[in-house]
N, C-alpha and C positions, 0 to 999 in steps of 0.2 A: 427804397433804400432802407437797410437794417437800421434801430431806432430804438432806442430804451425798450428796455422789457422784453425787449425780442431773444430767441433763442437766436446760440450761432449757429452758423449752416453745419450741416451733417457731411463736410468733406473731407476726405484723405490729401493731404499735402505729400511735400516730402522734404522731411527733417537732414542739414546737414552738420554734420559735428564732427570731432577727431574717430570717430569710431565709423564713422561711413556713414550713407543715405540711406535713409529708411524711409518706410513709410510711417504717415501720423495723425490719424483721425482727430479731428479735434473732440466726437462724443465721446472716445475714449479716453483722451487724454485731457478733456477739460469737466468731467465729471466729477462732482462734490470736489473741486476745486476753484480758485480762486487763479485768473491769468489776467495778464496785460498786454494785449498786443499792440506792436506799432507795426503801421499799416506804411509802408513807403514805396515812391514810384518807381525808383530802380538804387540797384545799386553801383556804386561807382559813378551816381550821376552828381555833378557836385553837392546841391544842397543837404544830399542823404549822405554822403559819403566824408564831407569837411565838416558839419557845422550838427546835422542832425543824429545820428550815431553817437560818435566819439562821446559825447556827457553820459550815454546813456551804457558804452560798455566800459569805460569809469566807475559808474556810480551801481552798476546792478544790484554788487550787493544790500548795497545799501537800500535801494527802492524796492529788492525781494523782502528783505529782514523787515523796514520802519513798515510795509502796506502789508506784510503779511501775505504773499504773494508765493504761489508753488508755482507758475510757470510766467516768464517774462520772453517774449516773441516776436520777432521781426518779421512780418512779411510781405515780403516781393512778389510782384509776376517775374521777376527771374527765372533761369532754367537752374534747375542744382549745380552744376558745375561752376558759372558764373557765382552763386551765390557762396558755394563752400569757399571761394577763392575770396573772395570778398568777408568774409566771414574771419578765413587768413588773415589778411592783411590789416581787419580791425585791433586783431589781439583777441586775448582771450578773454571772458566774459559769461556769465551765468544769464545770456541771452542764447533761446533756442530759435537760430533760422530756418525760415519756411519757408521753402518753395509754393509760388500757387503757378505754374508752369504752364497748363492748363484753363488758367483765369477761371477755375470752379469756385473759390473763395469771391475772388471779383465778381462775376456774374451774380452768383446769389446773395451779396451781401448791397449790389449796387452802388458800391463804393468807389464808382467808377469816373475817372478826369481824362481828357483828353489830350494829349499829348504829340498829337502831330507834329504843329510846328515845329518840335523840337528831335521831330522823326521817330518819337517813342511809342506813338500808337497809343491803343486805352491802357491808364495803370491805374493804380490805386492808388484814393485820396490822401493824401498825406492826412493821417488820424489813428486815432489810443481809441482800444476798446478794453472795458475791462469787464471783464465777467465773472460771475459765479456760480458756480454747478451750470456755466452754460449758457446762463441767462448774461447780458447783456445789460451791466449796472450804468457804465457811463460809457456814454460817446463825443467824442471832443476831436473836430476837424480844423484843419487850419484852413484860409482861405488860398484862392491861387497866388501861388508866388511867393507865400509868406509861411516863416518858421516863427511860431511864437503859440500858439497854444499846447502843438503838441512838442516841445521841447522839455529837455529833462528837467531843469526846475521848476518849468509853468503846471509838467503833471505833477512833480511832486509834492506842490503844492494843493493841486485842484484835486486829485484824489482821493 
């Protein structure tokens, strides 16, 4: 499992936004920069969608400007479509959605929870990574079931 100090994986996503789906490497785009990604299971699924989100496309600007932050990012194993819609329905917000559609981010980060019971198969752990030029400054998971570490005021204070 990915772990302080570690580089992030070297994968292409794909970004959705009012402008269309692209694609978004993260060595590209997280190079001599400073990001925060929240790592969530799906979307639309309640704890991501009522309780976990909504403080965080509220407050973006706020948590880009106080941590000094050039990229703030959500990602899902969603499929882009599912996520730009989802994405809609948040509002708007200086959060960049990622697709990991392919589970290449999951796989190589091991950031992986299982999800059956709930019919969802492997997703990602609910958990905030924040990086620098890449590197992997803090990692903060929340346990199963539970919203409280990685919620917007619990990072905005812990980071």
């Amino acid at each position: 499992m990915i772990k302080e100090g570690d580089l992030l994986p070297n994968v292409t996503l794909r970004s959705v936004a009012e402008d269309g789906t692209q694609n978004f490497n993260l060595y590209e785009k997280f190079k001599e920069k400073n990001a925060l990604i929240i790592c969530v299971p799906g979307a639309f699924t309640s704890t991501c969608h009522i309780q976990h989100l909504p403080p965080y496309i509220k407050g973006s600007e706020k948590l880009m400007a106080e941590k000094k932050l050039d990229y703030l990012c959500c990602i899902s194993t969603n499929d882009p479509y599912v996520l730009d819609l989802w994405r809609t329905n948040l509002g708007n917000s200086k959060i960049t959605f990622l697709s990991d559609g392919n589970f290449e981010f999951l796989n190589s980060t091991q950031l992986i929870r299982n999800h059956e019971k709930s019919f969802m198969g492997d997703r990602l752990i609910r958990s905030i990574l924040l990086s620098k030029n890449l590197k992997v400054t803090k990692l903060i998971q929340d346990n199963p079931g539970e919203l409280d570490k990685t919620g917007f005021e619990s990072v905005l204070k812990t980071i």
